[in-house]
C-alpha positions in Angstrom: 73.7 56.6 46.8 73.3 60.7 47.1 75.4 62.7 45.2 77.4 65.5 46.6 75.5 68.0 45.0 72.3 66.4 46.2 73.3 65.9 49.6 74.2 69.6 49.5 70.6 70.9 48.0 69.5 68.6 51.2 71.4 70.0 53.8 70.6 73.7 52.9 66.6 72.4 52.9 67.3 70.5 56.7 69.2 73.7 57.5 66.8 76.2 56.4 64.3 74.4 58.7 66.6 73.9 61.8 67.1 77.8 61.9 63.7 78.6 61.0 62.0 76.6 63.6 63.6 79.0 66.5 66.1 76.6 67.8 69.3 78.5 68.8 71.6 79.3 65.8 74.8 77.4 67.4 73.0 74.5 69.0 70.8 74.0 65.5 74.4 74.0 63.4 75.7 71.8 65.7 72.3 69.5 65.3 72.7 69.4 61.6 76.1 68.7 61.4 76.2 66.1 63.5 73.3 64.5 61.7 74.6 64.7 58.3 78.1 63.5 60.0 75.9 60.3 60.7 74.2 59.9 58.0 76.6 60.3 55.2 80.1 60.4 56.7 82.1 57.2 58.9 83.5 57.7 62.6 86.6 59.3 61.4 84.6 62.7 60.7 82.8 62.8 64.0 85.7 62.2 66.1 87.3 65.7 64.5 84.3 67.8 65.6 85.0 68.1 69.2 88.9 69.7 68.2 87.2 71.9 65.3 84.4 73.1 67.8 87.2 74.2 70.4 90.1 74.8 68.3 88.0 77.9 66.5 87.5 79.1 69.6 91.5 79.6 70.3 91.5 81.8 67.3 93.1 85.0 68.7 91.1 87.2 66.6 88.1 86.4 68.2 89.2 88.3 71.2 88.2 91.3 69.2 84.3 90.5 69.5 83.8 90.2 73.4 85.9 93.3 74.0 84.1 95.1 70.9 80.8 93.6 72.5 81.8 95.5 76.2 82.6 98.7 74.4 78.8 98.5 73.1 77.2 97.0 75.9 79.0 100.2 78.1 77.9 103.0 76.1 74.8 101.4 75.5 74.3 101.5 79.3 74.5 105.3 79.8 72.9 108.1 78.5 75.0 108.8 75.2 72.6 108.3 73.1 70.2 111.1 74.3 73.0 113.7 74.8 74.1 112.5 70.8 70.4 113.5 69.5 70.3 116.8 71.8 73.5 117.8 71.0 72.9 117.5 67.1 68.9 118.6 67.9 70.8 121.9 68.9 72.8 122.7 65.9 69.9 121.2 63.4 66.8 122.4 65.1 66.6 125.3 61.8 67.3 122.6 59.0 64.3 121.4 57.4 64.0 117.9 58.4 66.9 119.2 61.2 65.0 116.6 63.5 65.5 113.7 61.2 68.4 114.4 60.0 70.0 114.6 63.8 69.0 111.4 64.7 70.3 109.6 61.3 73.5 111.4 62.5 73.3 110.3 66.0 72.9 106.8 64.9 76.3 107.4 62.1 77.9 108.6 65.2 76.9 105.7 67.6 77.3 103.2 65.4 81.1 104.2 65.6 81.1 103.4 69.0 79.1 99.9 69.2 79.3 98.3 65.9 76.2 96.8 67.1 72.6 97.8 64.8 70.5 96.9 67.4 71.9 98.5 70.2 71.8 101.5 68.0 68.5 101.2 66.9 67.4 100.7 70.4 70.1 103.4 71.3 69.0 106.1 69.4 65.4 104.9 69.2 64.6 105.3 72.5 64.9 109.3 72.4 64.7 110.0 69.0 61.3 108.5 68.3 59.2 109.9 71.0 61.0 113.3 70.2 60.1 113.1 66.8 56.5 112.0 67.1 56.1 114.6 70.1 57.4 117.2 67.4 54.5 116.3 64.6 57.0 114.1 62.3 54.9 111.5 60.7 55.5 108.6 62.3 56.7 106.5 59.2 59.5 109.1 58.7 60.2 108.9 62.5 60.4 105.0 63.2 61.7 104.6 59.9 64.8 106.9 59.7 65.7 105.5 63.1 65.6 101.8 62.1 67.5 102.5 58.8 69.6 104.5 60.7 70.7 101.7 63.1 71.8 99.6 60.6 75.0 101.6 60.6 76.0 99.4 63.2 77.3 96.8 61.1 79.2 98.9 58.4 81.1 102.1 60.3 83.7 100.3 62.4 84.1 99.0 64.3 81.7 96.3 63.0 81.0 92.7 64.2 80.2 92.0 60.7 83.9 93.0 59.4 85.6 90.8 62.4 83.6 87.6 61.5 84.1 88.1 58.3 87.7 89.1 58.3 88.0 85.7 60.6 86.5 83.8 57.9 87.9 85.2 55.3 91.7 85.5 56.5 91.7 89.2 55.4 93.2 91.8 57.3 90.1 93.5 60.1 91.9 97.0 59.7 91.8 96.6 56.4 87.6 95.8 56.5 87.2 98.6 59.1 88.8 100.8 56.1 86.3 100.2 54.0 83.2 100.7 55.7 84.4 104.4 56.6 83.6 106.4 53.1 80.6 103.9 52.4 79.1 104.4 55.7 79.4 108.0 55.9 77.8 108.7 51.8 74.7 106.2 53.5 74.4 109.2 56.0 74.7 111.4 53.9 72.1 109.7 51.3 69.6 109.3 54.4 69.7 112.7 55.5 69.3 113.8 51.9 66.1 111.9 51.9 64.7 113.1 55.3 65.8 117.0 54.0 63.5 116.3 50.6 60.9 114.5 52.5 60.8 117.5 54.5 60.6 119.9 51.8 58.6 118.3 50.0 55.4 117.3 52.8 53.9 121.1 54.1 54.4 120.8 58.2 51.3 121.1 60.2 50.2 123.9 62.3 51.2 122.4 65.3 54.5 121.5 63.8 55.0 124.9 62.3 54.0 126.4 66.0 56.8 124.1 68.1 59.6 125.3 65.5 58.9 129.0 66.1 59.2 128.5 69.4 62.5 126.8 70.0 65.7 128.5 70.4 69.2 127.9 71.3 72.0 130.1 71.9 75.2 129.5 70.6 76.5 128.4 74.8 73.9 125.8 74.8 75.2 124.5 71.1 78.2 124.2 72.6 77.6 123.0 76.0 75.7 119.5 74.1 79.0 119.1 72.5 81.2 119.1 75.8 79.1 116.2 77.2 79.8 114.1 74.1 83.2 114.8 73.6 84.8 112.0 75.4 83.3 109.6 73.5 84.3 111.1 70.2 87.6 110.9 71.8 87.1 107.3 72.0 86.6 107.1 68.4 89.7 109.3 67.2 91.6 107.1 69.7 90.4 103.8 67.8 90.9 105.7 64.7 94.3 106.7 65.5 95.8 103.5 67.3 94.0 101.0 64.7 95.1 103.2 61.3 98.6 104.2 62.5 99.9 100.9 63.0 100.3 101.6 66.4 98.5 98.0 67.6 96.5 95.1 66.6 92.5 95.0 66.4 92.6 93.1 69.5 94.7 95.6 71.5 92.8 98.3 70.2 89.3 96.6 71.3 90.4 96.4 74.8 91.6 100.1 74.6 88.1 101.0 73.4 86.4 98.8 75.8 88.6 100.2 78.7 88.1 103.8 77.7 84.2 103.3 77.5 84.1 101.8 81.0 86.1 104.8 82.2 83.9 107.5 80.2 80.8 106.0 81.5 82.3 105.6 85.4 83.4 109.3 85.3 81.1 111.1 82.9 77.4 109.0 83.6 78.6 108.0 86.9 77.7 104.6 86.1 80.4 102.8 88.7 78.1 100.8 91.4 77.8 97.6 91.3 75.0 96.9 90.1 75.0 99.0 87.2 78.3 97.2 86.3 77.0 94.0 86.8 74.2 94.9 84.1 76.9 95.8 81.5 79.3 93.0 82.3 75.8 90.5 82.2 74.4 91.6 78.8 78.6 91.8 77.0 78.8 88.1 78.4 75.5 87.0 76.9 76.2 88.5 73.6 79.5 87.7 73.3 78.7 84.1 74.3 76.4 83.8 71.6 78.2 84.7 68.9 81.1 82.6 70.0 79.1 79.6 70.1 77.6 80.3 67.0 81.7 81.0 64.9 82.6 77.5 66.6 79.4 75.9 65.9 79.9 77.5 62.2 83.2 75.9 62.1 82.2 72.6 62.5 79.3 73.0 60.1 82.2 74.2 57.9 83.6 71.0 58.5 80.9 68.7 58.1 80.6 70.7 54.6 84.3 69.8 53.7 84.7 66.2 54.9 81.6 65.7 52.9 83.1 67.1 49.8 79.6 69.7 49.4 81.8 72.8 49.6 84.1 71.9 46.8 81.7 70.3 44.4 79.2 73.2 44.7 82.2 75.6 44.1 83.1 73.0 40.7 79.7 73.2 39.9 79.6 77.0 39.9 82.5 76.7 38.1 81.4 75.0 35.2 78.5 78.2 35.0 81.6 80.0 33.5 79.9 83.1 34.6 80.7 86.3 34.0 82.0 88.5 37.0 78.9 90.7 36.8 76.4 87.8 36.5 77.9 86.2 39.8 78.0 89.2 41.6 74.3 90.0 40.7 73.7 86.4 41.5 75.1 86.3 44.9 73.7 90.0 45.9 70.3 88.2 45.3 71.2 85.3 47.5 72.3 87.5 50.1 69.6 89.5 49.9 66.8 86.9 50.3 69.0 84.8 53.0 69.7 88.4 55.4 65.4 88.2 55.3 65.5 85.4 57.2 69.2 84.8 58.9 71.3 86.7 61.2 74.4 88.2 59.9 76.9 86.2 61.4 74.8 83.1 60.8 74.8 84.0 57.0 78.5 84.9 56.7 79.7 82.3 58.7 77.4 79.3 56.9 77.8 80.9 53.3 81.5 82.3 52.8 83.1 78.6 52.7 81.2 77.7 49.8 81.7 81.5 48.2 84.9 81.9 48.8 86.7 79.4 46.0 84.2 81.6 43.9 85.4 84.7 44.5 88.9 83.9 44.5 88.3 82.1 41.2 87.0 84.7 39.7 89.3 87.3 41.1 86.8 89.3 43.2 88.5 91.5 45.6 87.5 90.8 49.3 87.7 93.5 50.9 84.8 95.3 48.5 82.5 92.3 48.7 82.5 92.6 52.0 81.1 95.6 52.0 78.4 95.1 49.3 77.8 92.0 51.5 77.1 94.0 54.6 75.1 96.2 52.9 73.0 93.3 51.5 72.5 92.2 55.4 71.9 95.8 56.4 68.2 95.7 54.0 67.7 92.5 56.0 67.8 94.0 59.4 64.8 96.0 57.9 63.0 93.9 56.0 60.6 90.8 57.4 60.2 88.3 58.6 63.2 88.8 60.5 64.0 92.5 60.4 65.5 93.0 64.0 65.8 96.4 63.7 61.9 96.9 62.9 61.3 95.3 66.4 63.6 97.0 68.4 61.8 100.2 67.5 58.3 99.1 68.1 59.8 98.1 71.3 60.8 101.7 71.9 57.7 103.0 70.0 54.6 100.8 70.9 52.1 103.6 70.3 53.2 103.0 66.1 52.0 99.9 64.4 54.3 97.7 63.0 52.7 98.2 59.7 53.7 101.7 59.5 57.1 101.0 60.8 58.0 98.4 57.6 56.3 101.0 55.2 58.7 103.8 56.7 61.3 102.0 56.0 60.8 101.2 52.5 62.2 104.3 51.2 65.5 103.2 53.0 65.1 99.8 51.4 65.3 101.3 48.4 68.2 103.9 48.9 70.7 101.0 50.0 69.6 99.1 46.9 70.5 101.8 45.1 73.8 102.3 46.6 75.2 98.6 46.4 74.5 99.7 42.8 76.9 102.6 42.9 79.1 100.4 44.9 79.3 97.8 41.7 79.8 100.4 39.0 82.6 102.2 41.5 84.1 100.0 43.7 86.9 102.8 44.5 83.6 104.0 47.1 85.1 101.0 49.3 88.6 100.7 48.1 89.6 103.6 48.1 90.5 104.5 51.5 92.2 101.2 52.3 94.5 101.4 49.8 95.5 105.0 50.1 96.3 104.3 53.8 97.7 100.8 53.7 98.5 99.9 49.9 96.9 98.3 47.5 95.8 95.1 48.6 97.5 91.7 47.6 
């Protein structure tokens, strides 16, 4: 007869290989739990999973990600992106590594529209790197800025990440969206710094030297780039406003954002016929589908986990460790790091956070700033391999640069969020900060 703990070090194996083998994330949780349900559980377990599957579904804070999902999919649609990179192209075109710099901007910027890193990867991508490469930046610096950039999408609310999490987690989503705000915009910051050096640092070419001369822009076409993407910085003081003052729920301000975005794309892009609405309505069901499927499919996974007793008897056995707060937070920053190489985000936050929770509470971690070292962790995995979506939605938009060159631009990026979950364990107040100024210290 198995032991809990071995039956646990066994499911993580049979899970590992479920996912890996490219088997849908929701229908492969559902595969294994039902499995280990069979094989080590009685007929009382399975008869519970059909309730858990649906009854996680009738979570009202779910609402938040297919409305969330629409506000993306919308702007994502039109032509923000572009008019984001010329608008910022305008005011940076005399900054050394002005070019760079606008586009790791532009991506800050959408990213606070979407919460999505892909779509503002892809986004961004889609201008920026052909501009850049047409413009003599190497084409590391280029693909590379651009991919980092996009991982933005999961930390600057709103953020997928923060809801799931937040679901998980029972912790308050405004609360989440708090914290991602100051360490989101010092990652800008530490980016742009980069591209600036990098700049300085590499002599331009003659070619490069030659376009820069020749581009001007008066102060009215400055300003004109900024009227076109007003509205949807409205958006986001709206969201900021509603969600911060206490003026409505994270649901209610979701469908505000997602009804604004439809109206700003209908009267700003024109984007209003049919089939151009069809398009955006098609691609927010698909996503948002998916990642429902994959929180109730979690849930029951979650489930299996419990009724089995693995969950509690890993968290006694981490227990009996008797680590130190520091060693289990460099502990799990390593497991999260090596998992977000090969897992989705929500996959790993769902899957993991049962099991890490009694932890963390045990050990009196505060929530709300793991989450964001957390996300960060998941952010190097969106540009690292094997998975590393990000590094293939920009040789998507960039086929003329090898893949090989597109993971060694990003490197340097690797290395800077590395650095700054660092700074983020030494002075949690990076994350904290702002959520407690604005809504009291957390209980």
């Amino acid at each position: 007869m198995m032991s809990e703990l071995e039956i646990g070090g066994l499911l993580f194996v049979v899970t590992f290989l479920v996912l890996f083998s490219g088997i849908p994330i929701a229908f492969g949780l559902i595969l294994v739990s039902l499995g280990f349900l069979l094989a080590f559980g009685d007929d009382g377990g399975l008869s519970a999973v059909p309730s858990t599957f649906v009854g996680e579904l009738s979570n009202f804070a779910l609402l938040t990600i297919p409305l969330f999902v629409l506000l993306g999919c919308a702007i994502g649609a039109s032509r923000a992106g572009k008019d984001l990179y010329d608008s910022l192209h305008r005011w940076l075109y005399r900054v050394p590594g002005g070019l760079v710099i606008a586009n790791i901007i532009g991506c800050g910027l959408f990213a606070a529209m979407c919460g999505s890193s892909p779509a503002t990867a892809a986004a961004i991508g889609k201008v920026g790197v052909p501009e850049m490469i047409r413009r003599h930046v190497p084409p590391r610096l280029a693909t590379g800025s651009i991919a980092a950039g996009g991982t933005l999408g999961i930390l600057i609310p709103p953020s997928l990440t923060f809801i799931v999490y937040g679901i998980v987690t029972q912790t308050s989503i405004a609360r989440l969206f708090l914290a991602g705000v100051v360490p989101g915009l010092v990652l800008v910051v530490l980016f742009a710094v980069y591209a600036w050096l990098r700049t300085r640092l590499q002599a331009p070419s003659a070619m490069a030297a030659a376009a820069a001369a020749t581009e001007r822009y008066s102060f009215a076409q400055k300003m004109s780039g900024l009227v076109r993407i007003a509205p949807f910085l409205c958006i986001i003081v709206a969201v900021t406003v509603v969600m911060y003052g206490g003026l409505a729920t994270p649901s209610e301000v979701a469908a505000i954002a997602a009804f604004l975005a439809l109206a700003m794309v209908a009267l700003v892009y024109r984007t209003y016929r049919p089939r151009e609405v069809w398009v955006i309505m098609r691609d927010a069901i698909r996503e948002s589908c998916m990642i429902l499927m994959i929180v109730a499919a979690a849930a029951v996974y979650a489930y299996m986990m419990s009724y089995l007793y693995i969950t509690q008897s890993v968290a006694e056995w981490m227990f009996s460790w008797n680590l130190s707060n520091w060693e289990l937070i460099l502990i799990l920053n390593v497991f999260l790091l090596i998992a977000g190489f090969f897992l989705p985000a929500v996959s790993i936050i769902l899957m993991s956070m049962p099991v890490i929770l009694p932890v963390l509470a045990h050990n009196h971690v505060d929530l709300i700033w793991f989450a964001v070292i957390l996300t960060i962790n998941l952010e190097v995995g969106l540009i690292h391999p094997p998975l590393g979506l990000n590094l293939f939605v920009i040789r998507g938009v960039a086929p003329e640069v090898a893949l090989r060159d597109i993971m060694l631009g990003t490197l340097p990026f690797v290395a800077i969020l590395l650095l700054f979950i660092v700074i983020l364990v030494f002075f949690p107040e990076i994350a904290t900060w702002l959520p407690n100024t604005l809504m009291g210290p957390g209980k």
